[in-house]
C-alpha positions as CSV (number, residue, x, y, z in Angstrom):
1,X,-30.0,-53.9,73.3
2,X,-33.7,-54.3,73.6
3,X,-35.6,-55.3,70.4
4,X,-39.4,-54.5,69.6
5,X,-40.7,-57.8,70.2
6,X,-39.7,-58.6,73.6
7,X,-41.1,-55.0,75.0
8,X,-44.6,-56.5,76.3
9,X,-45.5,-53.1,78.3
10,X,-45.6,-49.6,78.9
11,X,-43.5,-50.8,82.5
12,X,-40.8,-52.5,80.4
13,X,-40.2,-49.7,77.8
14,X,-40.2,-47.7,80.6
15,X,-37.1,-49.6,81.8
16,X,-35.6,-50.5,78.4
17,X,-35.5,-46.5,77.9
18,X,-34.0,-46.0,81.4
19,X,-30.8,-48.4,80.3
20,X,-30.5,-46.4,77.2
21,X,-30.1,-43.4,79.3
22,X,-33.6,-41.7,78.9
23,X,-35.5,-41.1,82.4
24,X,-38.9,-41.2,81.0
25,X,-41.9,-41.1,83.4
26,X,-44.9,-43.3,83.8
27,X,-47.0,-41.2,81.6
28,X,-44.6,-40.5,79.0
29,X,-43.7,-44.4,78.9
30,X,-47.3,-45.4,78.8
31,X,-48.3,-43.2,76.0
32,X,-45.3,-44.1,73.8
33,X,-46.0,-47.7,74.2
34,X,-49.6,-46.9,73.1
35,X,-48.2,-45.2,70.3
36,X,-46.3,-48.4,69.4
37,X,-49.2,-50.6,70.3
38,X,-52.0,-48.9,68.0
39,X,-49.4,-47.7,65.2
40,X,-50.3,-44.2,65.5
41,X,-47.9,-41.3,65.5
42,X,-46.9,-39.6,69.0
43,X,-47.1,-35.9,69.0
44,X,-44.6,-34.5,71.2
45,X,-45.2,-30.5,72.5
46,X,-43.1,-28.6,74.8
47,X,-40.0,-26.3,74.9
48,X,-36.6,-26.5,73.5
49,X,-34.3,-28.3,75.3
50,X,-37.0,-30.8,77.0
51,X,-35.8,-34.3,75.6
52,X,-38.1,-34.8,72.6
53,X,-36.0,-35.3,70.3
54,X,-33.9,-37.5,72.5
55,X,-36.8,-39.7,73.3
56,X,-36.7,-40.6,69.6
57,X,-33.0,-41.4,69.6
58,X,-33.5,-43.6,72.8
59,X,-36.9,-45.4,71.1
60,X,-34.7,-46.2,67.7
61,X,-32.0,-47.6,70.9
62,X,-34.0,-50.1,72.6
63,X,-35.9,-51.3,69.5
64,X,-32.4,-51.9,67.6
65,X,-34.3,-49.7,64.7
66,X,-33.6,-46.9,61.9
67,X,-33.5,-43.8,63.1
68,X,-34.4,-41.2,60.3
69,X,-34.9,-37.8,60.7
70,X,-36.6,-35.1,59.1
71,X,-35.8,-31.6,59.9
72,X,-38.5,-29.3,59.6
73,X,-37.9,-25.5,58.6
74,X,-39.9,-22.6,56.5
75,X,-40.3,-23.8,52.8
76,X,-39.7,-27.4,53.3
77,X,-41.2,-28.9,50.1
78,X,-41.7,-32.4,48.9
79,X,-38.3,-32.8,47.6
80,X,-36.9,-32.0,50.3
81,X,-39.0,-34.5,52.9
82,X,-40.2,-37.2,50.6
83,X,-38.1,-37.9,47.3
84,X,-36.8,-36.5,44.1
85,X,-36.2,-37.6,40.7
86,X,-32.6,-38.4,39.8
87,X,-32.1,-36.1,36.9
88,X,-28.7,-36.5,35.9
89,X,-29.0,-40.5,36.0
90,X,-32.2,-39.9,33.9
91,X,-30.6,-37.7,31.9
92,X,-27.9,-40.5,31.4
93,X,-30.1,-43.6,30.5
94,X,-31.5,-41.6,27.8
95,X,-28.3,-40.1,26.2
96,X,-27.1,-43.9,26.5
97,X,-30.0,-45.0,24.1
98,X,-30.1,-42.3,21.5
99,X,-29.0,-43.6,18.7
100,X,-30.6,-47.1,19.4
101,X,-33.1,-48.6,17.5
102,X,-36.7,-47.9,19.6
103,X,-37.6,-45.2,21.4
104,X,-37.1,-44.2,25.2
105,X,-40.3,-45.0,27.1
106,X,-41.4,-43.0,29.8
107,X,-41.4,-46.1,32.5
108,X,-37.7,-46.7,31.4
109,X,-36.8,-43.4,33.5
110,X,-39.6,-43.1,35.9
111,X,-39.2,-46.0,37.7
112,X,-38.1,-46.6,41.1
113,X,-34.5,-47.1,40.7
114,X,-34.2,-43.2,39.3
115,X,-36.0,-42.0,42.8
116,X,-34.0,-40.4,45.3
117,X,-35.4,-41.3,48.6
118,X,-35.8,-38.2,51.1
119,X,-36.5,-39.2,55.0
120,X,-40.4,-39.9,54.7
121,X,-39.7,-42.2,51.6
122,X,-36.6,-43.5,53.4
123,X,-38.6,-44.6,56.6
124,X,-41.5,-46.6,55.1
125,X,-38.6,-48.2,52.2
126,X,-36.9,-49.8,55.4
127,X,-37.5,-53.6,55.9
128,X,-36.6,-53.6,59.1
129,X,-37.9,-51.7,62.2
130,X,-37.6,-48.0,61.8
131,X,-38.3,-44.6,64.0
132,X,-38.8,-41.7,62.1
133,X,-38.0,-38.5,63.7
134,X,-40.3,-35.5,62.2
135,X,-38.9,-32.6,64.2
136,X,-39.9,-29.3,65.1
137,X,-43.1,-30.0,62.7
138,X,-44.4,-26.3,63.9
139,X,-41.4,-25.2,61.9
140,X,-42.8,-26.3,58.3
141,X,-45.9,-24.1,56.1
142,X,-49.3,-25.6,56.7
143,X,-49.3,-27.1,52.9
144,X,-46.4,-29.3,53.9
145,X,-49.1,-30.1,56.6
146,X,-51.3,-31.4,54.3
147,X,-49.3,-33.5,52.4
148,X,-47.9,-35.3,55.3
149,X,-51.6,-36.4,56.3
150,X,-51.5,-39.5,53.5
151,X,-47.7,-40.3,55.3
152,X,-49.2,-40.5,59.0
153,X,-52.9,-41.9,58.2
154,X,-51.8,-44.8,55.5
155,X,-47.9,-45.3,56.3
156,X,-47.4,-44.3,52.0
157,X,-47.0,-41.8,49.5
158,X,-48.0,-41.5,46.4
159,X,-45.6,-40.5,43.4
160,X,-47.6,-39.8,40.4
161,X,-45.1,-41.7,37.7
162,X,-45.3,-45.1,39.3
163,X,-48.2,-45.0,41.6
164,X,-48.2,-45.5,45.5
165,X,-45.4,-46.6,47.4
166,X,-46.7,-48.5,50.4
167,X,-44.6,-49.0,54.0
168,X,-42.7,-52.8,53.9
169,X,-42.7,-51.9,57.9
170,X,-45.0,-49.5,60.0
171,X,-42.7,-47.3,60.9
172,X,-42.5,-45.8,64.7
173,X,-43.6,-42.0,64.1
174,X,-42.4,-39.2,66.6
175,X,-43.5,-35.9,66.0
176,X,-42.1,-32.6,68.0
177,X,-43.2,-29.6,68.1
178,X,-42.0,-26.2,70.1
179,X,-45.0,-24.6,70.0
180,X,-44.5,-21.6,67.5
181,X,-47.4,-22.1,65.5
182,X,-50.8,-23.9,65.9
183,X,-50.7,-27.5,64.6
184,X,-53.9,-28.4,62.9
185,X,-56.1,-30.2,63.6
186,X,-56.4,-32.7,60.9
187,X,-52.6,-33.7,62.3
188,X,-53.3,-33.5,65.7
189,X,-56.4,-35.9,65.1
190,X,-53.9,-38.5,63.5
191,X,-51.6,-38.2,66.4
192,X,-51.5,-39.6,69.8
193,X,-50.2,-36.1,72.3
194,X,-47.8,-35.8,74.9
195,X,-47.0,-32.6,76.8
196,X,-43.1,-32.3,77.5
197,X,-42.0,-30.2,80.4
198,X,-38.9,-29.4,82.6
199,X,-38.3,-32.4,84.6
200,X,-38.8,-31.8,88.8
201,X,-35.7,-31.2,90.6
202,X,-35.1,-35.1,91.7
203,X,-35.6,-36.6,87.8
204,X,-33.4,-33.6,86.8
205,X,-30.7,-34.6,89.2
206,X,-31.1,-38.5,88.0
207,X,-30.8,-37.7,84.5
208,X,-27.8,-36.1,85.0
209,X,-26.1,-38.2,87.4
210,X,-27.1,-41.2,84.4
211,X,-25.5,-39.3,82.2
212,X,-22.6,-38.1,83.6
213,X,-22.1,-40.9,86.4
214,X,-18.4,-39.0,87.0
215,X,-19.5,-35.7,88.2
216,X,-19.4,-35.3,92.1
217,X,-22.6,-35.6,93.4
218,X,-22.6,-32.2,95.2
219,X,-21.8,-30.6,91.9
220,X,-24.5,-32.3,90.4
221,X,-27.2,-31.4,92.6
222,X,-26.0,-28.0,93.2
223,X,-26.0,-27.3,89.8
224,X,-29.5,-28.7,88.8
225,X,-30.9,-26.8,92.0
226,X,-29.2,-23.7,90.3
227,X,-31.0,-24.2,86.6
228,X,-34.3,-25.1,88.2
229,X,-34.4,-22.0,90.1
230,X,-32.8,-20.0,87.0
231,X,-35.4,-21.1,84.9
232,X,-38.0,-18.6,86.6
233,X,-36.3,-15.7,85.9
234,X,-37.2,-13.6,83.2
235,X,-35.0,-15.0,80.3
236,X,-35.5,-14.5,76.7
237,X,-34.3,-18.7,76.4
238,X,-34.8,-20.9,79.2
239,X,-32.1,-23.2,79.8
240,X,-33.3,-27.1,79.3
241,X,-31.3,-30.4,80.4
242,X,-28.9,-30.4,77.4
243,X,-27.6,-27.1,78.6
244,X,-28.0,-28.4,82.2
245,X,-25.9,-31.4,81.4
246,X,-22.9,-29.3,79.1
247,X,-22.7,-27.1,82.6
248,X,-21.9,-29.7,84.6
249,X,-19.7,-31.3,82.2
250,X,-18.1,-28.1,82.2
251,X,-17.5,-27.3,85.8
252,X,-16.6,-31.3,86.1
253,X,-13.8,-31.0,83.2
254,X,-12.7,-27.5,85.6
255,X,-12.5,-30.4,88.8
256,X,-14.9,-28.4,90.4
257,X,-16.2,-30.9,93.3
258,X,-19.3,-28.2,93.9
259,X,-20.5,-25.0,92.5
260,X,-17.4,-22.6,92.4
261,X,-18.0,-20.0,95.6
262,X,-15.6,-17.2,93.4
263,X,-18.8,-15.6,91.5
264,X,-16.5,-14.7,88.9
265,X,-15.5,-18.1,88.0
266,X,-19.0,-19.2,87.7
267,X,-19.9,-16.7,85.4
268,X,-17.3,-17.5,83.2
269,X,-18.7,-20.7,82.9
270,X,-22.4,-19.5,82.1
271,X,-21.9,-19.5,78.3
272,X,-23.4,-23.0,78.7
273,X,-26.7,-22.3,80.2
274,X,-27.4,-18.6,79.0
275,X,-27.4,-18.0,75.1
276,X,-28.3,-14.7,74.0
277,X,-26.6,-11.3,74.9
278,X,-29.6,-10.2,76.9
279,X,-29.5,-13.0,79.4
280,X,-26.2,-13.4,79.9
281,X,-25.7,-9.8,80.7
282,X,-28.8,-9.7,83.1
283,X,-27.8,-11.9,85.7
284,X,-24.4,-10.8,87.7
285,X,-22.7,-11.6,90.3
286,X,-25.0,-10.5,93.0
287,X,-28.2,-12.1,91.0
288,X,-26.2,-15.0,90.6
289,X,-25.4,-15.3,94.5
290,X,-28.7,-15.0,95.4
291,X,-29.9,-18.1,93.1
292,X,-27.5,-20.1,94.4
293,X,-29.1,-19.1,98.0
294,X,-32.1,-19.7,96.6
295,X,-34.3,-17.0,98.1
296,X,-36.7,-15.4,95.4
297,X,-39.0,-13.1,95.6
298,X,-41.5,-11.9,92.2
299,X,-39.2,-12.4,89.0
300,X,-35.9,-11.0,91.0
301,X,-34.0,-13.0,93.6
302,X,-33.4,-12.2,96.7
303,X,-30.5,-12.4,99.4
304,X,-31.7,-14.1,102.7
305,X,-31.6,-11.3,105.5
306,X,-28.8,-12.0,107.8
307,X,-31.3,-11.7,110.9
308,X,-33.7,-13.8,109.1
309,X,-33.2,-16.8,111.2
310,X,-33.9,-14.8,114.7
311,X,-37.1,-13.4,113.3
């Protein structure tokens, strides 16, 4: 395992990252080591399913740190994200003292040992390296926005019983975001940005060959060629490389050695890439047939003419 210290460049995280199994490019790797470099937060944009959240899991690999996440959703409040009071231990320590001579002060029961720690509190409490994962940020109200400024800018948070609670270790921030909702930009000020798209064809094919090193390598590129192209269609939810990689699993745990040639077989097997009625339902066997031919033409593909290689 890699640790922080003896990453000296963007180059070598870029190869520390490949051994953990995430096929980063030179941008990607460059702007992450930055991120590392200046203790900033890295902003991650792009659609579902395009290894942001991965990257983070890979990071936390290499460095031998923490990896907490924080799971973003609609009415996330500070409870949830940053820490609670322990009530019923509170609640405890006083029924434990009545009855005593003196009375219960308020810093016997508002003191650190009564906090529960939530991820943000959790990643700058660690004393050791730590990555901390704020995913699918567009997810969360623009209030909880707000409040995660002081996190990002000073690495703290302040609970009003017992003051500021500063980071023992900078941790490494990751941000993702799916694009649902404007970020603003007070947060995106604070962040260092990467754009996240579908990987080319040939860093498609290498991730999943890294990944699943047992699949046939004709199934492997067939398959990829098959999503990349099925990614242009119409859909209502694009495929991205974890449903690329559970397909091939899939047809590899069926010993297919290439992309089955009975339509019907492969569309059995669709369930992995295609995941909402709509989609699943549009593409049939002759749609199928014809991605796997690979002629398109606008939004519908297209069967190569049997003449077309006289003409």
């Amino acid at each position: 395992m890699t640790t922080t210290g003896s990453i000296t460049g963007d180059r070598q995280l870029r190869e520390a990252l490949q051994r953990a199994g995430y096929l980063a490019d030179e941008d990607l790797a460059t702007t992450v080591w930055l991120a590392g470099e200046l203790q900033r937060p890295l902003l991650l944009e792009g659609d579902a399913g395009v290894g942001k959240t991965a990257l983070a899991q890979a990071l936390a690999q290499v460095q031998g740190a923490v990896l907490v996440r924080l799971q973003c959703f609609e009415g996330l409040d500070l409870a949830q994200a940053a820490y609670e009071w322990n009530y019923g231990r509170q609640l405890m320590a006083i029924r434990l003292q009545d009855g005593q001579p003196g009375t219960v002060k308020e810093s016997d029961v508002f003191s650190r040992d009564y906090l529960l720690e939530r991820p943000l509190l959790k990643a700058i409490s660690q004393d050791g390296p730590c990555v901390l994962l704020i995913d699918e940020i567009d997810r969360a109200d623009e209030a909880f926005e707000a409040f995660l400024l002081e996190v990002l800018a000073e690495y703290q948070i302040t609970v009003p019983e017992i003051g500021t609670l500063r980071a023992k270790h900078i941790p490494r921030v990751i941000l993702t975001s799916n694009g649902t909702r404007e970020l603003s930009d007070a947060l995106r000020r604070r962040c260092l940005y990467h754009h996240l798209d579908y990987p080319t064809l040939a860093r498609e094919i290498a991730i999943v060959k890294t990944a699943l090193p047992e699949a046939d390598t004709r199934l492997v590129e067939e398959a990829v060629q098959f999503v990349q192209r099925l990614r242009h269609e119409d859909l209502s939810k694009t495929p991205g490389i974890a449903e690329t990689l559970d397909w091939v699993r899939a047809l590899h745990r069926m010993n297919h050695h290439a992309l089955p040639e009975d339509m019907a077989v492969l569309l059995t097997t669709l369930g992995c890439l295609l995941k909402t009625r709509e989609d699943r339902f549009a593409l049939g066997t002759d749609r199928a047939r014809q991605l796997i031919e690979g002629r398109r033409t606008v939004g519908v593909a297209e069967k190569a003419p049997a003449n077309a290689a006289a003409s």
